[in-house]
DSSP file (Angstrom, degrees, kcal/mol; ACC not computed):
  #  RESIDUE AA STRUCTURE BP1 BP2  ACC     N-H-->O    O-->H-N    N-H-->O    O-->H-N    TCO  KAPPA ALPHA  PHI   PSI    X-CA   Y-CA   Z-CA
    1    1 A X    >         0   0    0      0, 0.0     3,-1.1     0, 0.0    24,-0.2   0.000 360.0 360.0 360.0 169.0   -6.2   10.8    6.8
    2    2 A X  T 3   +     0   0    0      1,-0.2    24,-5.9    23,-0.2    25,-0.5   0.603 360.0  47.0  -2.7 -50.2  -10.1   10.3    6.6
    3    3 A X  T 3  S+     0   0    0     22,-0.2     2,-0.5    20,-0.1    -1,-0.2   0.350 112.5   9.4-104.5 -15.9  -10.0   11.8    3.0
    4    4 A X    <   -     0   0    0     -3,-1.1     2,-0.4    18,-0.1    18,-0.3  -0.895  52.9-143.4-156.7 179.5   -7.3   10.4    0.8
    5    5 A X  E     -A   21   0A   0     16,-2.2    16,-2.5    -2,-0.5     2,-0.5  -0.954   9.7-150.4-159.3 133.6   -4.9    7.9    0.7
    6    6 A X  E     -A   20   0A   0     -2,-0.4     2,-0.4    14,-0.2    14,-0.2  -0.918   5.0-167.8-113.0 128.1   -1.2    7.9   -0.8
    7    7 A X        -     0   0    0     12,-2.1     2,-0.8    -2,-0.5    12,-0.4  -0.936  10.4-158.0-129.1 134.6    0.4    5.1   -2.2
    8    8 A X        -     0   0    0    109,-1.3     2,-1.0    -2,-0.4    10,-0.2  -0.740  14.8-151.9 -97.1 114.5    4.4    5.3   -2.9
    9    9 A X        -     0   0    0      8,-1.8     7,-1.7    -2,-0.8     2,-0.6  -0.804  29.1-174.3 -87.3 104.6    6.8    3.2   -5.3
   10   10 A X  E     +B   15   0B   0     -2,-1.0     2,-0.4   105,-0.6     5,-0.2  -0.778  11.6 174.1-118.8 136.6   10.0    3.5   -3.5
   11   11 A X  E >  S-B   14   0B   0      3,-4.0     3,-1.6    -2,-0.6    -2,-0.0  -0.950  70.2 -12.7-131.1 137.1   13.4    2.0   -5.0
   12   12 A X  T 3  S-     0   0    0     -2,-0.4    -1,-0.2     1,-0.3    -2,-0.0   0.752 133.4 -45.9  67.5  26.8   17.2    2.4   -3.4
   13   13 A X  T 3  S+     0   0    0      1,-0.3     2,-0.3    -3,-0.0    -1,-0.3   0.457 114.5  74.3 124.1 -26.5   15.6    5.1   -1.0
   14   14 A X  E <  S-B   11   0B   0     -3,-1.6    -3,-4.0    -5,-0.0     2,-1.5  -0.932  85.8 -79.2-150.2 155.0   13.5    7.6   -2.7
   15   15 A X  E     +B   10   0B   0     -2,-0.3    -5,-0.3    -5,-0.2     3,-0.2  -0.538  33.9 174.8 -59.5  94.5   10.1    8.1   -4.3
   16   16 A X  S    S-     0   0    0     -7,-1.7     2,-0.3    -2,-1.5    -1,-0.2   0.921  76.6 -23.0 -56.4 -48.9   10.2    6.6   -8.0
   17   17 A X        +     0   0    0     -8,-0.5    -8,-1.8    95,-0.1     2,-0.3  -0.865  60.4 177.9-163.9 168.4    6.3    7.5   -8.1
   18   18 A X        -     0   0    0     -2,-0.3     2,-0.3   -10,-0.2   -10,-0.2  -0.929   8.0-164.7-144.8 161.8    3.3    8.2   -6.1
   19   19 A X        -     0   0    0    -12,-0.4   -12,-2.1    -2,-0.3     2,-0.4  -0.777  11.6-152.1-169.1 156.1   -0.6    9.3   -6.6
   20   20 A X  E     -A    6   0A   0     -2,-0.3     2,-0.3   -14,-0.2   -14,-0.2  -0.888  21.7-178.9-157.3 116.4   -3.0   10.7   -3.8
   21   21 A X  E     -A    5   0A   0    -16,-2.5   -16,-2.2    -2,-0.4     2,-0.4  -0.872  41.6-110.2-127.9 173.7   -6.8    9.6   -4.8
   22   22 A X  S    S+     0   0    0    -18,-0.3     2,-0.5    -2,-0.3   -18,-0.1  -0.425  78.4 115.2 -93.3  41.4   -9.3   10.7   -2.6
   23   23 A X        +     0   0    0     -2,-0.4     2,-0.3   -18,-0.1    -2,-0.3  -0.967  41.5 130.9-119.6 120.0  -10.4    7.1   -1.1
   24   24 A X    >   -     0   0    0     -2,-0.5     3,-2.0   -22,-0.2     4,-0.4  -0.988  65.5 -47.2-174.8 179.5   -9.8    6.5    2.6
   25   25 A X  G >> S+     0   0    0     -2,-0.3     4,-2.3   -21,-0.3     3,-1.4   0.598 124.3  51.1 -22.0 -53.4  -10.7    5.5    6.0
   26   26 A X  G 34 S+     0   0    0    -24,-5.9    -1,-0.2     1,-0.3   -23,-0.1   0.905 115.6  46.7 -52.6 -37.8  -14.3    7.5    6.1
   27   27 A X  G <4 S+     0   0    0     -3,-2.0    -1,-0.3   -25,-0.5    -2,-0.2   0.107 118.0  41.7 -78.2  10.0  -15.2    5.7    2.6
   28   28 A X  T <> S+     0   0    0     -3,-1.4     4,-2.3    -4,-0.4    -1,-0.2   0.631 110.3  52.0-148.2 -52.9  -14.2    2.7    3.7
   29   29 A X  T  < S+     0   0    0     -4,-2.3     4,-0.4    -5,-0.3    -2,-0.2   0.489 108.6  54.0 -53.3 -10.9  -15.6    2.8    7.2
   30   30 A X  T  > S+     0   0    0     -5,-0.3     4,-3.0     2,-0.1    -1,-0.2   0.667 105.9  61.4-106.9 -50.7  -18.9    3.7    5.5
   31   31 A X  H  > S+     0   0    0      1,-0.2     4,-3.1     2,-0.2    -2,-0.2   0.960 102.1  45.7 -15.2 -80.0  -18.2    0.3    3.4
   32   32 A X  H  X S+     0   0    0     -4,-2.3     4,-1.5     1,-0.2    -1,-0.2   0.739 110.8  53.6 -58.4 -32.7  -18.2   -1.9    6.1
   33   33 A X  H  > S+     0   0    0     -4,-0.4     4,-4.1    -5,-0.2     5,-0.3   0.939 108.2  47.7 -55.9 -41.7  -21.4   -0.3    7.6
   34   34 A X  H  X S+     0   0    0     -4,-3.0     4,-1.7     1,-0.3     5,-0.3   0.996 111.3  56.2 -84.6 -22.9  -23.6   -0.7    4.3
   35   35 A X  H  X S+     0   0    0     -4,-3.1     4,-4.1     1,-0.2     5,-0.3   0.939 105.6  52.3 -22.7 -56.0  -22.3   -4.6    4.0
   36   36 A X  H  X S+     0   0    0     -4,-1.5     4,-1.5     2,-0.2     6,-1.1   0.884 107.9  45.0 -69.9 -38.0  -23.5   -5.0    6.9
   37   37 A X  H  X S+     0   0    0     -4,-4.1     4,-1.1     4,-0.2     3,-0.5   0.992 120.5  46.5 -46.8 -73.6  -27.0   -3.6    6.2
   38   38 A X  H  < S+     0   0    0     -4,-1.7    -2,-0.2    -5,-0.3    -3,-0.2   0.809 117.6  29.6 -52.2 -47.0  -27.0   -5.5    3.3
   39   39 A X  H  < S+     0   0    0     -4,-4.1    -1,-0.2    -5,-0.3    -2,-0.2   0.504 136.0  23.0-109.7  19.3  -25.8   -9.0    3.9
   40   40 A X  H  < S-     0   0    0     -4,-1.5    37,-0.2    -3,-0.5    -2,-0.2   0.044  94.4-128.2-125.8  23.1  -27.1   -9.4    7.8
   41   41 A X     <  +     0   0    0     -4,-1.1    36,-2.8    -6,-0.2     2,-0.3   0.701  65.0 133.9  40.7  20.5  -29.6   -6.8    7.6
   42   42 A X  E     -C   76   0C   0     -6,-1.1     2,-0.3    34,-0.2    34,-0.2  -0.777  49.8-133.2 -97.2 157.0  -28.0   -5.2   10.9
   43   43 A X  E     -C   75   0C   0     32,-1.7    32,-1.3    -2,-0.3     2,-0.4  -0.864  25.0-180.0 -87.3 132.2  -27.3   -1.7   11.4
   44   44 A X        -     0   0    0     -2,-0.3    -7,-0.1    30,-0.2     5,-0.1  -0.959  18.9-118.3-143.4 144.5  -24.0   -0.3   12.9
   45   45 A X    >>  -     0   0    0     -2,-0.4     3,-3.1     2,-0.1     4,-1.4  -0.326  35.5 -92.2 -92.9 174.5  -22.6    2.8   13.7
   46   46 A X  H 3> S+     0   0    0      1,-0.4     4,-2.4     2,-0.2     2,-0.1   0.618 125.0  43.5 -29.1 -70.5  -19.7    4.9   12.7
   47   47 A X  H 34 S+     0   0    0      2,-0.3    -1,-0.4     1,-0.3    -2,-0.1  -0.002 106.2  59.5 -80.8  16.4  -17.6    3.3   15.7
   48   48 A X  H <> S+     0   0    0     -3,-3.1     4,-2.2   -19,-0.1     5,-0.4   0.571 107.5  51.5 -60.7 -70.4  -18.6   -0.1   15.1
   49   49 A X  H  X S+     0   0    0     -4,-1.4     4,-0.9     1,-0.3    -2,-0.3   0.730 104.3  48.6 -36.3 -58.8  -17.3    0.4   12.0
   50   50 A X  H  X S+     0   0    0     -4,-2.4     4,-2.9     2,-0.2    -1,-0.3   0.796 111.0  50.5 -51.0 -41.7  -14.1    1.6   12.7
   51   51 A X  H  > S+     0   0    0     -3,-0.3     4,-1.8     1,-0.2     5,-0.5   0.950 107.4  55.5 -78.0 -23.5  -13.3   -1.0   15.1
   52   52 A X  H  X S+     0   0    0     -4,-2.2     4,-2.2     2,-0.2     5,-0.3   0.948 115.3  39.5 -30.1 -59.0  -14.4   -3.3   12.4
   53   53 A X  H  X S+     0   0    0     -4,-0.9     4,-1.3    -5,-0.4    -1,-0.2   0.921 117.7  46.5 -68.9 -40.0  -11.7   -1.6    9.9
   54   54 A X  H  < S+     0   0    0     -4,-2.9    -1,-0.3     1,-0.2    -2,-0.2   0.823 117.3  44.3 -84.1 -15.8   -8.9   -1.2   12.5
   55   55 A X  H  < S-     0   0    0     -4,-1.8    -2,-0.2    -5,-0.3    -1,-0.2   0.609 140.8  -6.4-116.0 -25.7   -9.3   -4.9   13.8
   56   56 A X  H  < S+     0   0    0     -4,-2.2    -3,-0.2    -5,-0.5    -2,-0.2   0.464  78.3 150.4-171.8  49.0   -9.6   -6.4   10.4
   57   57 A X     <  -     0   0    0     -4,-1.3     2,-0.2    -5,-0.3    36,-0.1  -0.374  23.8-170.2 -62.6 142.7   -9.7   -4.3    7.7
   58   58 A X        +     0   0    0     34,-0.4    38,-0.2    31,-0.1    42,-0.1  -0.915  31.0 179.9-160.3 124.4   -8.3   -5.6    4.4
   59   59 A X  S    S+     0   0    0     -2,-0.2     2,-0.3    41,-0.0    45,-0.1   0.351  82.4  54.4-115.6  28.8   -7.3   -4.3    0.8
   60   60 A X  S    S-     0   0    0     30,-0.1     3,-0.2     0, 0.0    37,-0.0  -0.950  82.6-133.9-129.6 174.6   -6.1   -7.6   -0.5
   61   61 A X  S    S+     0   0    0     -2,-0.3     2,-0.2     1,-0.3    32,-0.1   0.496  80.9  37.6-113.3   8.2   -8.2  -10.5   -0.3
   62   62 A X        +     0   0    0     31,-0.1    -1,-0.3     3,-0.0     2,-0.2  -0.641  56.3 170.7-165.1 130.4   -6.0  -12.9    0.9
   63   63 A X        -     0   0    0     -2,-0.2     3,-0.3    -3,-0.2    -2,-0.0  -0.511  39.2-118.7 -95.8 155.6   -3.1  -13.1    3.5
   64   64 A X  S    S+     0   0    0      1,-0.3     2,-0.6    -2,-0.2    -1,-0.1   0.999 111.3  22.4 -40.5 -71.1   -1.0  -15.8    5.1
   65   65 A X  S    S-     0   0    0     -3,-0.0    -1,-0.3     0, 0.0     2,-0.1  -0.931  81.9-171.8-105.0  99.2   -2.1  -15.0    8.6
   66   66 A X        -     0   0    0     -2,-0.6   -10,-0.1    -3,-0.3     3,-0.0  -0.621  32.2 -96.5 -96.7 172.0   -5.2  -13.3    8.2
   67   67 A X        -     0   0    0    -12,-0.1     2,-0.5    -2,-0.1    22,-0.4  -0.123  47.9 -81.1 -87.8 154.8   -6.5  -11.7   11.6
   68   68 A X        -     0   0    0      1,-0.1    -1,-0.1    20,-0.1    20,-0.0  -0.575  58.5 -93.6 -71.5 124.2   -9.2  -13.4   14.0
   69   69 A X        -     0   0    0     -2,-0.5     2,-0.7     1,-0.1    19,-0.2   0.316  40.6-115.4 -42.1 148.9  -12.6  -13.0   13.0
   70   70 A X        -     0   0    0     17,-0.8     2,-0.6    -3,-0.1    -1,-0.1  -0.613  26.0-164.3 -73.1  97.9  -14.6  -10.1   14.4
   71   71 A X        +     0   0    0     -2,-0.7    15,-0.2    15,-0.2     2,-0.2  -0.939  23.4 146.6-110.5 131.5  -17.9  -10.4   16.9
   72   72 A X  E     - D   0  85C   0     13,-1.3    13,-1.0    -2,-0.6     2,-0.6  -0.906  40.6-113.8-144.5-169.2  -20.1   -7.8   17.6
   73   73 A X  E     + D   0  84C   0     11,-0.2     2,-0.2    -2,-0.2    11,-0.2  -0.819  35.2 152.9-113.1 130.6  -23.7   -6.6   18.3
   74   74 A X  E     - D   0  83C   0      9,-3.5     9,-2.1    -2,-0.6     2,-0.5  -0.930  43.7 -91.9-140.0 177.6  -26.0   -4.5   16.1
   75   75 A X  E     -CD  43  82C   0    -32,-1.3   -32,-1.7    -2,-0.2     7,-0.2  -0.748  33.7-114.3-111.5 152.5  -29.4   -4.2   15.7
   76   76 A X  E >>  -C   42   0C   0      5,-1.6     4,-1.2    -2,-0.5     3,-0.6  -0.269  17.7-137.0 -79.3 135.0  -31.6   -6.1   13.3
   77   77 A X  T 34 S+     0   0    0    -36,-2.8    -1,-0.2   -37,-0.2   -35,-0.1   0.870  96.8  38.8 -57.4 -39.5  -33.0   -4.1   11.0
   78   78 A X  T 34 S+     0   0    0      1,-0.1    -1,-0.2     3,-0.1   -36,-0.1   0.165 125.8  31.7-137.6  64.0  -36.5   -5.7   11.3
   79   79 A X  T <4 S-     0   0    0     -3,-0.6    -2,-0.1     2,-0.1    -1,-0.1   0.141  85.7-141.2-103.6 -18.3  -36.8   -6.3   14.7
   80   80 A X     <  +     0   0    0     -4,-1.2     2,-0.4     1,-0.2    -3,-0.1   0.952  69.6 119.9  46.8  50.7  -34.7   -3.3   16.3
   81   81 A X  S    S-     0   0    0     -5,-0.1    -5,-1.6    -7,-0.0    -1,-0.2  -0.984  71.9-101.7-131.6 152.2  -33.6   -6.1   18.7
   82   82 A X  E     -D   75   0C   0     -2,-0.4     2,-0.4    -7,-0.2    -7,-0.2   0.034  35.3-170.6 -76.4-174.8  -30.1   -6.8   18.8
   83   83 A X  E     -D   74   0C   0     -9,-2.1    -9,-3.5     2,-0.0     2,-0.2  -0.987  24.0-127.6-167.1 146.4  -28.0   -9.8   17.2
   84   84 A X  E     +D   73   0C   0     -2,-0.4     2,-0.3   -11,-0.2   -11,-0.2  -0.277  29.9 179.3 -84.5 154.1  -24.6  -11.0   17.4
   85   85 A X  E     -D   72   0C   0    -13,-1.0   -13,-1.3    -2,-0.2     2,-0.3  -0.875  17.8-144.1-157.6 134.4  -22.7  -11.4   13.8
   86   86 A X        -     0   0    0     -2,-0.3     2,-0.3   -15,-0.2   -15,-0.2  -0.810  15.5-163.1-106.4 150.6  -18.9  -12.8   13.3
   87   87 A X        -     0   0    0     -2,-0.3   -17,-0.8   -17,-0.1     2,-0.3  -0.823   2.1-154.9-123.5 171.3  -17.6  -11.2   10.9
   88   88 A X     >  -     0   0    0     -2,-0.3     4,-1.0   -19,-0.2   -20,-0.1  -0.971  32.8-100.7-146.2 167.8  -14.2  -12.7    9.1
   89   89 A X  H  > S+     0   0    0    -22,-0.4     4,-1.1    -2,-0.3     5,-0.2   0.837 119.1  52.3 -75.0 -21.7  -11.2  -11.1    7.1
   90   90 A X  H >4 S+     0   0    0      2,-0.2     3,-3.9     1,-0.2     4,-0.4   0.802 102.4  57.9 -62.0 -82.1  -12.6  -12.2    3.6
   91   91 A X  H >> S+     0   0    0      1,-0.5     3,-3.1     2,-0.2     4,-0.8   0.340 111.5  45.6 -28.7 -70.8  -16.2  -10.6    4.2
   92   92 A X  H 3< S+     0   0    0     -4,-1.0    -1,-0.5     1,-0.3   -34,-0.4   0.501 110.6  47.0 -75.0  -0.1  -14.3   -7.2    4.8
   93   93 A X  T << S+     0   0    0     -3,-3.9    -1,-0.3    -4,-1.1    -2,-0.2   0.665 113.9  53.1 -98.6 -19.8  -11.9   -7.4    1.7
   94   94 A X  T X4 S+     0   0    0     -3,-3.1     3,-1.7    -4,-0.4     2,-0.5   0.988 112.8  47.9 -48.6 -85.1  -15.5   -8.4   -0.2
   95   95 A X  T 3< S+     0   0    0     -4,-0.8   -60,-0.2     1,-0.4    -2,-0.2   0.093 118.8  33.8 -63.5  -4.8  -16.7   -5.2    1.4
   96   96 A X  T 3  S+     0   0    0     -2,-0.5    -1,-0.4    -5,-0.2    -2,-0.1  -0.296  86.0 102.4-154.5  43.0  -13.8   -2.9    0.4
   97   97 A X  S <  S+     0   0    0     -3,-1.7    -2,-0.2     3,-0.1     4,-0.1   0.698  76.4  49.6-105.0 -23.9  -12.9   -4.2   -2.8
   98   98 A X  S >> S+     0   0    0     -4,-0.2     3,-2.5     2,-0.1     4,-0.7   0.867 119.7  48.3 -77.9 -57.5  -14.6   -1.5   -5.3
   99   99 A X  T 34 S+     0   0    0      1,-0.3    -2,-0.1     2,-0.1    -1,-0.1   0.371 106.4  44.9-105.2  46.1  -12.7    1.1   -3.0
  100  100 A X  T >> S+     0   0    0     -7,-0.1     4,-2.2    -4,-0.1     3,-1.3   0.337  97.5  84.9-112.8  -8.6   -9.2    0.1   -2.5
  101  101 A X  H <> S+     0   0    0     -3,-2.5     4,-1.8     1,-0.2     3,-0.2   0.952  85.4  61.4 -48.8 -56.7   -9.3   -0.7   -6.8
  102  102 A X  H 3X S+     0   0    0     -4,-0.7     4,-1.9     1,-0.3    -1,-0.2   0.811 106.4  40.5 -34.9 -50.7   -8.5    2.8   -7.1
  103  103 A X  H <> S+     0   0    0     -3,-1.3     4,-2.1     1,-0.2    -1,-0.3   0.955 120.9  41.2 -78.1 -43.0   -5.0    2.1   -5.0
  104  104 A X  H  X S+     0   0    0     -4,-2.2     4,-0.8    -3,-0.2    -1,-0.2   0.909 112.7  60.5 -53.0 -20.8   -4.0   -1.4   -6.8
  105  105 A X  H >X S+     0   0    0     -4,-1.8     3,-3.8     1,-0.3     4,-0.6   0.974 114.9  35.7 -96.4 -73.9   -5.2    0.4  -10.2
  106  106 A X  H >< S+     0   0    0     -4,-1.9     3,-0.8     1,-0.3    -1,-0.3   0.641 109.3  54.3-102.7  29.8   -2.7    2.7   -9.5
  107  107 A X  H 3< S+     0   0    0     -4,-2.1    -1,-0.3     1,-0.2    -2,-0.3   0.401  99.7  69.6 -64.6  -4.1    0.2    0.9   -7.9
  108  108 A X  H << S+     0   0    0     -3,-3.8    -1,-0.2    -4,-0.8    -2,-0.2   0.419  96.8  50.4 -92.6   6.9    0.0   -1.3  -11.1
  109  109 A X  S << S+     0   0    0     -3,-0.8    -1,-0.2    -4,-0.6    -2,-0.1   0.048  83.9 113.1-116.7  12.8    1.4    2.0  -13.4
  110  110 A X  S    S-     0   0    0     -3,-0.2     3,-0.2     1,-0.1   -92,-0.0  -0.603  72.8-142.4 -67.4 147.7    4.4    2.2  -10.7
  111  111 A X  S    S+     0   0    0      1,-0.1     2,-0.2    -2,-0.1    -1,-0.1   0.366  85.8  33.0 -92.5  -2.7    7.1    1.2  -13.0
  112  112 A X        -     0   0    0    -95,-0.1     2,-2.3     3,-0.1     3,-0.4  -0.552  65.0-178.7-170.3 113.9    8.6   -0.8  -10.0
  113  113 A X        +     0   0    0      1,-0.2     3,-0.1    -2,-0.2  -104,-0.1  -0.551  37.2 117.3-110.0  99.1    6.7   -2.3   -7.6
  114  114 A X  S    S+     0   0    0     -2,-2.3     2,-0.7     1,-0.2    -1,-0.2   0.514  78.5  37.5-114.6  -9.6    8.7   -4.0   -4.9
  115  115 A X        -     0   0    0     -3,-0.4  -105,-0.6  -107,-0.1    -1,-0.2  -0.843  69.5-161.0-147.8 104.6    7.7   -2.1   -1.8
  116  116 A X        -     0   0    0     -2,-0.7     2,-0.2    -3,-0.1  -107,-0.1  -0.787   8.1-170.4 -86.5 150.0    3.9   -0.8   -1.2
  117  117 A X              0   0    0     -2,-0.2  -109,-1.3  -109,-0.1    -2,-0.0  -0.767 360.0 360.0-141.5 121.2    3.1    2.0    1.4
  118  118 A X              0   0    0     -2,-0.2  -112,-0.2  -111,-0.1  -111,-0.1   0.181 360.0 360.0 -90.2 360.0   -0.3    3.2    2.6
């Protein structure tokens, strides 16, 4: 949900172990906004954001195929006129990298880690 996130070690079928921290999509959607305030000085809202997250959201910082970068409009902070910005999958894995540690931190104490699920 919104609020938390569960991550599972699962071996031959069944849970071996799993942890629930309280990091998830709101925290994470609230990321990607203040990045963006910070390194293009634009503002975007809540639903910017989210499509931001669902269209290339990322909690490892590099893939094979990573996803096609992201354009949209927000407004400059000190013009209040808008501006276009591409946004690409590293930026957001920059940008959500303090709060997905919590989920590597613990999938590294899984005692056998073949199979992640968020």
């Amino acid at each position: 949900g919104g609020g938390s996130s569960e991550i599972a070690c699962i071996s031959l079928g069944g849970i071996v172990c799993s942890k629930r921290i309280n990091v998830a999509g709101d925290v994470f959607t609230n990321d990607i906004q203040n990045y963006v305030r910070q390194q293009y000085e634009i503002r975007i809202g809540e639903r910017t954001a989210e499509n931001i997250k669902c269209a290339i959201g990322a909690a490892v910082p590099e893939l094979e195929n990573e996803p096609e970068d992201f354009v949209f409009t927000g407004s400059n902070m000190r013009t209040n006129m808008p501006h276009e910005v591409k946004l690409n999958y590293s930026e957001i894995a920059y940008a959500l990298d303090k709060s997905t540690t919590p989920l590597w931190r613990c999938w590294s104490l899984c005692p056998l880690s073949s199979t992640l699920m968020l």
